[in-house]
MILUMSE-109223 format. One line per 10 residues: their letters; for each residue x, y, z of C-alpha. Coordinates in steps of 0.2 Angstrom, whole numbers. Layout:
! residues N
A> X,Y,Z  ...
//
This chain:
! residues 980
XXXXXXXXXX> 669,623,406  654,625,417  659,607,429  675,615,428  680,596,425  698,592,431  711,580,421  716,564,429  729,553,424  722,538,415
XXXXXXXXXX> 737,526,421  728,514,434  739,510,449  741,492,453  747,494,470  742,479,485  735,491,495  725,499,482  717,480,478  712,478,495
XXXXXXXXXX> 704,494,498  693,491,483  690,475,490  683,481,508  676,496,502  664,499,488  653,515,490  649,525,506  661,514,516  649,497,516
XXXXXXXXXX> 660,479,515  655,473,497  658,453,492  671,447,487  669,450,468  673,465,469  691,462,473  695,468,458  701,482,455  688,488,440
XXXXXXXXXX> 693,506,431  675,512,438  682,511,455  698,519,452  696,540,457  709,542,447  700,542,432  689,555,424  671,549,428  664,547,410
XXXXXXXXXX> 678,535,409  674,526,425  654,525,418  659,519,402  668,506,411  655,501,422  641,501,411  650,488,399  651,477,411  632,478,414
XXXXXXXXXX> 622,467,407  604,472,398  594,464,411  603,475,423  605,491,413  587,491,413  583,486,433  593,504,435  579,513,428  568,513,444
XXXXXXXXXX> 568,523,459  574,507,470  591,501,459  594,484,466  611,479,471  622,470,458  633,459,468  643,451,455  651,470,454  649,473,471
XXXXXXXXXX> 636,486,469  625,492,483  609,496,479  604,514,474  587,525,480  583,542,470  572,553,481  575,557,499  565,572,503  575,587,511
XXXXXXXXXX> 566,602,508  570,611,524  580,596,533  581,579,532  564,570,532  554,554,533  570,546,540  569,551,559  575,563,572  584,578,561
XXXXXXXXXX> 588,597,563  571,605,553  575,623,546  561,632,542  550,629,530  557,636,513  547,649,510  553,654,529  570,650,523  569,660,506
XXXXXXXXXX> 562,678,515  579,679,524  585,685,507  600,677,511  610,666,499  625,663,510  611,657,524  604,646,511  621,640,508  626,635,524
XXXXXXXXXX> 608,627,529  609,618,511  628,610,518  622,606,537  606,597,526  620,589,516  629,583,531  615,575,539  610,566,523  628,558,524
XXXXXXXXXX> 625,556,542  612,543,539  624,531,527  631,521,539  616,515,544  605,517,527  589,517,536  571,512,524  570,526,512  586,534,514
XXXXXXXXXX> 598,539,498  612,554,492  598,559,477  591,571,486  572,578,479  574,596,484  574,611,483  556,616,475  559,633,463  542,631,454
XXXXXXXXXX> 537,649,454  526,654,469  512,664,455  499,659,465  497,661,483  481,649,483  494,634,479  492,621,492  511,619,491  515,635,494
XXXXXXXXXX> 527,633,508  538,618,498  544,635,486  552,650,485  547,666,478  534,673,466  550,678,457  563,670,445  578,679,450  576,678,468
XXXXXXXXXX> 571,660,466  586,656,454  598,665,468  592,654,483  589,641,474  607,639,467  615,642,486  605,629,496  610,618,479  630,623,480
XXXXXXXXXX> 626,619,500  619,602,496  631,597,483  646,605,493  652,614,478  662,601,466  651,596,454  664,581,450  664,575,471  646,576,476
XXXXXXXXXX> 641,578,496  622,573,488  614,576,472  599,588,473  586,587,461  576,601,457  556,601,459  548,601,448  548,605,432  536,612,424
XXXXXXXXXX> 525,628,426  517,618,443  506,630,454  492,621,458  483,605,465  466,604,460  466,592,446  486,592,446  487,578,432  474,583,422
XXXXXXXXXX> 477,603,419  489,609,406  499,625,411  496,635,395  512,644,392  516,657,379  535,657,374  538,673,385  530,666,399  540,650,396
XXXXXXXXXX> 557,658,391  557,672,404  547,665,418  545,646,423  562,641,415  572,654,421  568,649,439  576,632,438  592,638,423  602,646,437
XXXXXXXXXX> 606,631,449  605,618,435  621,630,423  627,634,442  630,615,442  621,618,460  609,604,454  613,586,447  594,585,438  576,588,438
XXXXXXXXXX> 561,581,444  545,581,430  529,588,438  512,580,435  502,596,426  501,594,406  511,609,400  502,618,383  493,599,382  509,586,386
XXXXXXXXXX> 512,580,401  526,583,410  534,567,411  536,567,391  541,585,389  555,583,378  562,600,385  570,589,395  585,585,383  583,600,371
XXXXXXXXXX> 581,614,384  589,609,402  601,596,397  610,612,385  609,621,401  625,610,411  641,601,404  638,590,416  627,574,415  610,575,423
XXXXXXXXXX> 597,561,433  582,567,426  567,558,438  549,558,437  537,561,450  528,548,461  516,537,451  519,552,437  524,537,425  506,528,427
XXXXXXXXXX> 496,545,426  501,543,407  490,530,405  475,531,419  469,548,421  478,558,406  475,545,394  491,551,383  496,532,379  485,517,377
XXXXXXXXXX> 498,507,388  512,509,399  524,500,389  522,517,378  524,527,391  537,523,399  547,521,383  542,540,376  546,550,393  565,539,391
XXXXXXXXXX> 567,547,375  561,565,382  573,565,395  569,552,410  581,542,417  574,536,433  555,530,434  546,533,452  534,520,449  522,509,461
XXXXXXXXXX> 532,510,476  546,501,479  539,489,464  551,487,450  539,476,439  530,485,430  543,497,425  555,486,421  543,475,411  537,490,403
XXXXXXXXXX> 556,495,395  559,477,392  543,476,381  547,494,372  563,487,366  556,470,360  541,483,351  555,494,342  550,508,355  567,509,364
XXXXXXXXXX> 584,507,355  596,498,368  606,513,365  594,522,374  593,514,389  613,516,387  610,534,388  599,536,403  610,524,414  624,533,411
XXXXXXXXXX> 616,548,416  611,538,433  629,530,434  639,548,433  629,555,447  632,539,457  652,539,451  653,558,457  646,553,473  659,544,479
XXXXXXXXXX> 648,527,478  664,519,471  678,527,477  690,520,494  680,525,509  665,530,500  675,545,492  677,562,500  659,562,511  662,543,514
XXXXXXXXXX> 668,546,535  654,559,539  642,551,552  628,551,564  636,564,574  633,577,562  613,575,564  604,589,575  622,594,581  625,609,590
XXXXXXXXXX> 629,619,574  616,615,565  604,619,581  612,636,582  608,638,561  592,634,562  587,648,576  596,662,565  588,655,549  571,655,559
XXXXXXXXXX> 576,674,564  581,680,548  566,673,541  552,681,551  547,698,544  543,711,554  526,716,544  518,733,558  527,740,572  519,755,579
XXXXXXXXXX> 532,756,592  528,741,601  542,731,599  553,728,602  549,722,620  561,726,633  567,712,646  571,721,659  573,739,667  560,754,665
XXXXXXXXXX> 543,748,654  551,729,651  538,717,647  541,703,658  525,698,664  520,693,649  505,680,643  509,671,628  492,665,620  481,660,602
XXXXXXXXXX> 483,642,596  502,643,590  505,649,608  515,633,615  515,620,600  524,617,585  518,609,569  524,601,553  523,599,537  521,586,527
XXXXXXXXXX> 539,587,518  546,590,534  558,577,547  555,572,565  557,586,578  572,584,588  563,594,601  553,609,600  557,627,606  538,634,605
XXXXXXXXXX> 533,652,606  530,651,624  544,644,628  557,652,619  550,669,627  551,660,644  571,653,640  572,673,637  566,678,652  570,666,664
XXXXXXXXXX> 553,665,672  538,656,666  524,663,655  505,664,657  499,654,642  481,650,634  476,641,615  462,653,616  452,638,609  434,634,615
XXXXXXXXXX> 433,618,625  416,609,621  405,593,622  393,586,614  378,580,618  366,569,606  349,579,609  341,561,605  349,552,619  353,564,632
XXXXXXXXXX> 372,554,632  390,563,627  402,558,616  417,553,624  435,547,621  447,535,630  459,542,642  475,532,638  489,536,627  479,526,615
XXXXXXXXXX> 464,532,616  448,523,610  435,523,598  422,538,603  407,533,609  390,540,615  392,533,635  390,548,647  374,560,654  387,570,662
XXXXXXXXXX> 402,580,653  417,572,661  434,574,654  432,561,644  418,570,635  428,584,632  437,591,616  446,607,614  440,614,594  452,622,586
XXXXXXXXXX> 446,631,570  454,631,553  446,643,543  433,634,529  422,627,542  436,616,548  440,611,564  449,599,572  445,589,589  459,586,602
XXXXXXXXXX> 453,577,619  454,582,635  456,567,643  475,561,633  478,577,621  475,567,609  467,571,591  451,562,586  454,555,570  447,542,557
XXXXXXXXXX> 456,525,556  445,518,541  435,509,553  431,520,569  435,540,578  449,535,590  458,550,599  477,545,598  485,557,585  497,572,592
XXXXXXXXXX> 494,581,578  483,583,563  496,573,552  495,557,534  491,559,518  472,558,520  472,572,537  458,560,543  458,574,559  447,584,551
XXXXXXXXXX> 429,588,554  412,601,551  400,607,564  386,610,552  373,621,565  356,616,559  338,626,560  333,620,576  351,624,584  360,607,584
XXXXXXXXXX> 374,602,575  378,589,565  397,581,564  403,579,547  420,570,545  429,580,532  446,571,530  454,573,513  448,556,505  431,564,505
XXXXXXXXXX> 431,568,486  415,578,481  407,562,473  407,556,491  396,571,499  381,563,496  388,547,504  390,543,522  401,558,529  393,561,545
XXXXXXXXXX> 395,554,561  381,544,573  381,528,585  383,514,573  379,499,587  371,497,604  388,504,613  385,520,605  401,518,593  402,534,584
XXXXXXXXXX> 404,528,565  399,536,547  381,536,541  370,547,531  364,563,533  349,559,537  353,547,551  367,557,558  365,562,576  360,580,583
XXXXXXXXXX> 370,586,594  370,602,607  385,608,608  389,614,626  404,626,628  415,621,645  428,633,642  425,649,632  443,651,623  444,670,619
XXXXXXXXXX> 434,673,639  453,660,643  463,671,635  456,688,640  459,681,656  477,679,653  481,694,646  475,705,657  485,715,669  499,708,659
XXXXXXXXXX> 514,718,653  511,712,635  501,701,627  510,689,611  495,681,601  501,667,591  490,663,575  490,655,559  489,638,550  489,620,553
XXXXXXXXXX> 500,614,538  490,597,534  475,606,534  476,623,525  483,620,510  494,606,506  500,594,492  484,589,481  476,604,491  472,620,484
XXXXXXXXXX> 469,633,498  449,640,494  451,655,508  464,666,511  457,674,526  463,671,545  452,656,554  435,665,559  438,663,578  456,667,576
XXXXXXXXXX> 454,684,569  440,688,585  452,680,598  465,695,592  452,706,593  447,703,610  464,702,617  469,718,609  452,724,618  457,717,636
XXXXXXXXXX> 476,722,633  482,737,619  500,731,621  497,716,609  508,706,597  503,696,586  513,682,576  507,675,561  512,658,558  509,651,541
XXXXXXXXXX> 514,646,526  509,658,512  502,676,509  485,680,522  473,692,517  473,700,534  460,713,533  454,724,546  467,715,558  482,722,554
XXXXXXXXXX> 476,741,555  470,738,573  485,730,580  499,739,586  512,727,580  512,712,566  525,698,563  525,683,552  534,667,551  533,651,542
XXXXXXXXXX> 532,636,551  549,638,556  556,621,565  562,617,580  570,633,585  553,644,582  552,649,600  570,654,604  570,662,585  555,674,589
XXXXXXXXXX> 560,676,607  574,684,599  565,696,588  552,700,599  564,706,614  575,715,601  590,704,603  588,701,584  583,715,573  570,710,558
XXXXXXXXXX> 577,708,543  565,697,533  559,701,518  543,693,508  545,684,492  524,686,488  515,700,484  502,699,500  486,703,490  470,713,499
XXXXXXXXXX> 456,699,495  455,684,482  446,697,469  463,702,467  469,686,458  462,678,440  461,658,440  473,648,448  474,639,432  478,655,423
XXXXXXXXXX> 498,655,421  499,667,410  505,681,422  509,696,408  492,694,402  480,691,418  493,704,428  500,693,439  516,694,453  524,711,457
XXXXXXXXXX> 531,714,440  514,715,432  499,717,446  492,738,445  481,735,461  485,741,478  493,723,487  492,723,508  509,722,508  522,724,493
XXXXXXXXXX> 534,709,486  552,712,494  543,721,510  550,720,527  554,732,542  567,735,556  568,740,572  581,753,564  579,765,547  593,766,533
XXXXXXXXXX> 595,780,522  600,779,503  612,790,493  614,791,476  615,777,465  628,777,450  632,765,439  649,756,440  658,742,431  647,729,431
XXXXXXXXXX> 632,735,439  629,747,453  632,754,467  622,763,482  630,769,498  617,765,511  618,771,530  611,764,546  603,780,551  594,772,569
XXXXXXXXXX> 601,766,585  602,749,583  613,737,574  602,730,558  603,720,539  595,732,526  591,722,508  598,732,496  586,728,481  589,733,461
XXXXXXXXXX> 575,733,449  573,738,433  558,746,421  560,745,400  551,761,396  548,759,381  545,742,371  539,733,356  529,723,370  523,724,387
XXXXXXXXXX> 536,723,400  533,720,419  532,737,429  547,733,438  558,716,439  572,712,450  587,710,443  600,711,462  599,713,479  612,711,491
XXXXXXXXXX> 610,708,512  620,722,522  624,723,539  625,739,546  630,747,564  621,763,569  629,778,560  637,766,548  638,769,530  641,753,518
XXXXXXXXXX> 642,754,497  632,740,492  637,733,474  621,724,461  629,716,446  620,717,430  624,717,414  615,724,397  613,706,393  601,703,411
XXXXXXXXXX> 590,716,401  584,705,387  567,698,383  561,684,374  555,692,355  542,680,347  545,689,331  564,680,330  561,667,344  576,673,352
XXXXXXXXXX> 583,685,366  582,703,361  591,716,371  581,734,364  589,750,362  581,764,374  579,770,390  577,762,406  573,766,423  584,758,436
XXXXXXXXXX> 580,759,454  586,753,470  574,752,485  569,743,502  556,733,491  547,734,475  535,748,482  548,758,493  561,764,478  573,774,490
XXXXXXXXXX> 587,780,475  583,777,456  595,784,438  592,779,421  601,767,407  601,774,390  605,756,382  610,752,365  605,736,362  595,732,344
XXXXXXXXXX> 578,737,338  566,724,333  562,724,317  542,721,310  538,704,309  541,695,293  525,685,289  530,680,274  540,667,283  532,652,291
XXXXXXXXXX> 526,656,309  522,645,324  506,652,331  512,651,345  522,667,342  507,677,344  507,694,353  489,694,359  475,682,361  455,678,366
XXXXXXXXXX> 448,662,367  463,649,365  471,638,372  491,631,370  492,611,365  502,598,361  508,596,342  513,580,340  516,567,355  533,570,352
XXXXXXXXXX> 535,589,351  529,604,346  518,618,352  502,621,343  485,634,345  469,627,347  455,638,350  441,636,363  426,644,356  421,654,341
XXXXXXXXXX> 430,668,337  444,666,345  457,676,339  478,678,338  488,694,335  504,697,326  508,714,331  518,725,320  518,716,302  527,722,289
XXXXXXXXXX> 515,716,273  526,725,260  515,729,243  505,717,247  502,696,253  491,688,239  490,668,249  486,663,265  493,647,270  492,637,286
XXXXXXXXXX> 493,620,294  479,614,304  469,602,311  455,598,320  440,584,323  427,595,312  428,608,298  428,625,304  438,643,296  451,653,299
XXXXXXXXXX> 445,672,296  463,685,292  459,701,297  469,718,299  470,732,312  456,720,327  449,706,329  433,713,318  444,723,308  444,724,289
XXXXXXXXXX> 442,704,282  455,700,269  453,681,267  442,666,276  448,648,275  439,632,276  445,618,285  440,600,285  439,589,297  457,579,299
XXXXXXXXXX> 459,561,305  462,566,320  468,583,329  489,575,328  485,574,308  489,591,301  485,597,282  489,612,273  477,625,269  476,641,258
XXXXXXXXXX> 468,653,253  470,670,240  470,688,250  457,700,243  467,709,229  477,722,237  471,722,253  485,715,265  497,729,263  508,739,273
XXXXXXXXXX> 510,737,290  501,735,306  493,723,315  487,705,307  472,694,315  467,677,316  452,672,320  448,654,322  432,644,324  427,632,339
XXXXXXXXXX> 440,615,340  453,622,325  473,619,330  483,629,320  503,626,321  511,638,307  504,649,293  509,662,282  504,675,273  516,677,256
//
């Protein structure tokens, strides 16, 4: 069995000692009351956990059954039950709760390529979740809302960093480690219980609860699922988390998936959660159900089991359910179901075991301990990828041509940001300083950022700030630029900047009510840091605020700043009433960092984002380009010195342009904690050796990529395994300061194999990666898809036979003729290599597998089965369940490739539906191919309410085989047909 369940006795021991321990002790070693003095069969380990839920939820009563069923489970006392929080957020370490080790950011954490790394960072996250028990600080729990595996298709999505890969297996692989790390590997004794985010086919912000992913079953089956199947039948995650997008027209929260696809993934019993507020979005804006009350009872019966719901408000939810079940809705059986799900995940956690079970004694030691400092600068290091190196690096520290008079600059030079998923620094190791911990002298060090005031051209005064820690509300006081009147700019790209003042370092922000300068970073939901210098005809600029409340219904409003009072009180008016000002530059940034670099040894520029500002939950990125000034700051200091660095710090793919041909050396990180410094310190001077590799295709410009709403990947070309264009830099690329050498690759019992040698002079990992090409197939197949890799370490000289398990099985598509996996008989090219673009050894697989057979329209088809389309769109049968065609304009047309008509089909016959009569048009061979039959359709009740229609076949003329059409008028939805 997958949980790999083991067999307790059922006899309960009645011992003194026993007794009293269940009377002190009552989940994660809290004192309970008094009433729990006896000793219950739920808390006796002893007992195979579906006995001990069945125990505890007979006890429960309906009223308390039912309060369970929200994010915040209260405390039953009368049990001595603690109260219960889904959803601490622990994407790359421990967050909102305090002080805790930050990793990198996944996506830094997924290109080490590095599944034991993953598992190891996914245990110290573990540990430090426990560490908080003791105390059980606001917001803290063991359900743990992590890790993301939505597929990273589009490198526009504002969340980009929360993922993995553009790619399922890679995804699935990582994904399950930090999972088996986080769990701590015994499905049935649980350190935490991760849920994965968030399912399903999410990959964009704009509009995130009103778009529908549209997914053909091939892009379902062999894409978006097969990213969050690994960890989940690993048993490496206890549940999933819905995401807000409709999928093929039903939202998320409701997607009955969630009990006939992923709960047949596992044995074991899974928490299924929603997303915040995802349960109200059915409602107000998607408008699915008329009430909550239906809501709330239909995504129960999909799936849910814990509603996040109005904060920590139970209310409304629990009214909801109880209203459902007075309605007929709910069946009290299926509340029994969903708590049970909750109650085994809370058993397995130890929540009711002595001592708070086998986690119950780990403490607040284990956060930001030592251990867990030193695994977050190798996962920092493993993580960056060494993108150029013309022999520039690495730098040498000491002895003949070192490089240790060295200026360190850009606007990631000597700060460290985070993200919005991400916890409290401990402290922060920045660039600048980890390179001068390495060298044991200090560093000349500039932002390369302009320093300006502003002076309003109608009043002759500056805006200034207050000087304290606190700041103060900017005001228009000054004729002379003081200090106070100073802000450094830092640009964002997009016309976004961000003001921090030179009188406290503070950022200017907006506090609903006045500019104040007493943020250290740009930072909140809202990024109310944000700001435009709009240059007008005459020269002047005007400030526009540009946090992320603005919506565009607001642009007309009041978004620009100007004296609002006699004090000069900076505040939002009009347009036409905002002030004019001149901008004076006190401090030219790139003439700063020209300075510094000059005469230097080398010069480190350090670039990139600001992660609350490009691109970010409910944020699409619009620019994939480097910040404007950024890109000429490199340019000038790889002018003033040619021994230039740089180090990209972001979170996502960067269209670089002419940058990366001019600069002699290129790395990337991710925002990569608290250890960034020391971490690139450590590959710059060589003492680690690159070994990164990207999970993205980088992509030349944004011409490269169809809509971001387009999830369709095998049809729009999308990822690695379908994209023909030339990309900047290939999915799985990386370099080294040290070149390998492939031999022959053979095939071996399960898989195979590849010697590889280490044919440099330094020490260095190599990431051994196997794809595979079906060269022939009844459908399209990716280019190449990864089916293995393996990391290898490898001295110089040293030769090392790298395994890659895969089975004939790993070969199989999905076949929409059958609606089932299908492994075709052929041949197959399968190729090992140093990425998806640098194939080093390759051999083919002659595989007898089946051949699929024509289809067989004489049986009823979904229409979803298509092989081809134009003009459609994927919807929601029913409510319920159910997949259905609906087309977008006229002449929108399905193919069913392949058809085997026989002597000939005489009746056409389909359900449909739709607000207004329309036709369905059968054709063969194209979508203007020979016409065989046209149906008329009438308008239905409604486009849920489906009649069957038919039609006779022109006499003779469907025959044979080939290709059949349909081709469908504006508003029709089609669920089945056939042709008999």
């Amino acid at each position: 069995m997958k949980g790999k369940r083991r067999r307790h006795s059922t006899r309960r021991r009645h011992s003194t000692t026993l007794v009293v321990a269940f009377a002190l002790i009552a989940g994660l070693g809290a004192t309970v009351p008094a009433t729990a003095d006896t000793p219950y069969p739920f808390r006796d380990p002893t007992l195979p956990t579906s006995k001990r839920v069945d125990d505890l939820l007979g006890r429960l009563t309906l009223d308390e059954k039912i309060s369970l069923l929200h994010q915040y489970e209260p405390a039953i006392p009368r049990l001595g039950i603690q109260s219960f929080r889904t959803g601490t957020e622990a994407l790359h370490g421990v967050a909102w709760l305090g002080k805790a080790t930050v990793f990198p950011q996944a996506i830094g954490l997924a290109s080490t390529w590095d599944p034991a790394l993953m598992r190891q960072v996914g245990s110290a996250v573990g540990d430090e979740a426990r560490g908080f028990q003791q105390q059980r600080p606001d917001g803290w729990g063991l359900n743990l809302w992590a890790p993301v595996v939505n597929l990273l298709r589009d490198p526009r999505w504002g969340r980009n960093e929360e993922g993995y890969s553009e790619d399922p297996e890679l995804t699935g692989a990582l994904s399950t480690a930090y999972g088996e790390g986080l769990t701590g590997g015994d499905p049935n004794h649980l350190k935490t219980a991760p849920t994965l985010k968030h399912y399903l086919a999410y990959n964009n912000e704009v509009d995130r609860a009103t778009t529908s992913s549209d997914l053909r079953p091939r892009v379902e089956k062999e894409y978006d699922e097969a990213a969050f199947k690994p960890a989940i039948e690993a048993d490496a995650a206890t549940g999933v988390m819905t995401s807000y997008n409709l999928v093929n027209g039903r939202p998320a929260t409701v997607n009955p998936d969630l009990n006939d696809v992923v709960r047949k993934w596992t044995d074991q019993s899974l928490l299924n959660v929603t997303d915040a507020f995802a349960p109200g979005n059915l409602v107000t804006p998607q408008q699915y159900y008329p009430t909550i009350t239906e809501g709330d009872a239909a995504a129960l019966k999909a799936g849910i089991d814990s509603f996040t719901d109005n904060s920590a408000d139970p209310g409304p939810t629990t009214t909801a359910i109880n209203s459902a079940l007075q309605q007929g809705l709910l069946k009290s059986s299926d509340i029994d179901t969903a708590v049970s799900h909750i109650l085994s995940v809370r058993v397995r956690l130890g929540e009711f075991d002595p001592g708070g079970g086998k986690y119950g004694s780990i403490d607040a030691s284990v956060i930001d301990s030592p251990a867990h400092q030193q695994l977050a600068r190798r996962a920092a290091a493993e993580g960056t990828v060494l993108l150029k190196n013309n022999g520039a690096l690495p730098l040498r520290s000491s002895g003949s041509g070192s490089a240790k008079n060295v200026a360190v600059v850009g606007p990631l030079a000597d700060t460290l940001y985070t993200d919005w998923y991400s916890g409290t620094l401990p402290y922060a190791v920045t660039p600048a300083k980890g390179i001068a911990s390495k060298l044991g002298t200090g560093v000349t060090t500039s932002e390369g950022v302009d320093r300006i005031a502003l002076r309003d051209t109608a009043t002759g005064k500056y805006v200034t700030a207050g000087t304290g820690d606190t700041g103060a509300p900017l005001q228009e006081t000054t004729n002379t630029p003081t200090t106070a009147a100073q802000f450094d700019a830092f640009d964002w790209g997009s016309g976004i900047v961000t003001l921090r003042s030179a009188a406290n370092g503070k950022y200017v922000g907006y506090n609903w009510s006045n500019f104040v300068n007493d943020q250290t970073q740009p930072n909140g939901w809202y990024v109310q840091q944000q700001f435009k210098l709009e240059q007008q005809d005459d020269g002047t600029y005007l400030l526009k605020y540009a946090g992320y409340e603005t919506a565009e219904s607001w642009w007309s409003s009041p978004v620009y700043l100007g004296p609002t009072d006699a004090n000069g009180t900076l505040g939002l008016v009009t347009k036409d009433q905002a002030a004019h000002y001149a901008k004076d530059v006190v401090r030219s940034g790139v003439a700063d960092a020209v300075a510094a670099v000059k005469g230097k040894d080398s010069a480190v520029v350090v670039i990139g984002s600001m992660p609350s500002i490009n691109g970010r939950e409910a944020h699409d990125r619009t620019d994939m380009a480097l910040a404007p000034t950024q890109e000429a700051l490199v340019k000038a200091v790889h002018a003033a010195n040619p021994k230039t660095v740089v180090v990209v710090e972001n979170s996502y793919p960067t269209t670089l342009g002419a940058l990366q041909k001019e600069v002699p050396a290129l790395l990337w990180t991710s925002h990569a904690g608290q250890e960034t410094g020391n971490a690139l310190a450590d590959i710059l001077y060589g003492d680690t050796n690159p070994s990164g590799r990207l999970t993205q295709t980088w992509y030349q410009s944004e011409s490269d990529l169809p809509s971001i709403l387009d999830y369709d990947i095998i049809k729009s070309a999308r990822t690695y395994q379908y994209f023909q264009g030339t990309p900047l830099y290939p999915f799985g690329y990386g370099l080294s300061y040290t070149t390998f050498r492939y031999g022959t690759l053979k095939p071996v019992a399960g898989g195979y194999e590849v010697p590889v040698t280490n044919t440099g002079t330094r020490a260095g990992d190599e990431v051994v990666q196997l794809y595979t090409h079906q060269r022939t197939s009844r459908d399209k197949e990716p280019l190449k898809q990864l089916k293995a890799f393996q990391r290898v370490s490898l001295k110089p000289g040293e030769t090392k036979t790298v395994r890659l398990k895969i089975q004939q099985k790993d070969l199989a598509h999905w076949d929409v003729t059958r609606s089932k996996w299908a492994v075709e008989s052929g041949t197959y090219d399968v190729m090992a290599g140093a990425s998806s673009a640098d194939i080093r050894a390759r051999t083919t697989w002659r595989v007898h597998g089946e051949t699929i057979p024509p289809r067989n329209l004489s049986r009823t088809t979904r229409a979803e089965n298509f092989d081809d389309y134009s003009g459609i769109h994927l919807v929601d049968e029913s409510k319920a369940s159910g997949t259905a065609v609906g087309a977008a304009a006229d002449g929108a047309w399905l193919k069913f490739a392949d058809t085997q008509l026989g002597a000939g089909a005489t009746k056409f016959t389909a359900r449909v539906a739709g607000t207004g009569a329309g036709t369905i048009e059968v054709r063969l061979g194209s979508a203007t191919g020979r016409l065989v039959g046209t149906v008329h359709t009438a308008a239905t009740p409604s486009s849920y309410d489906y009649e069957t229609v038919t039609v006779d076949l022109a006499g003779g003329a469907a025959k044979g085989r080939g290709d059949v059409y349909l081709v469908l008028s504006d508003g029709l939805r089609i669920s089945a047909f056939a042709l008999r």
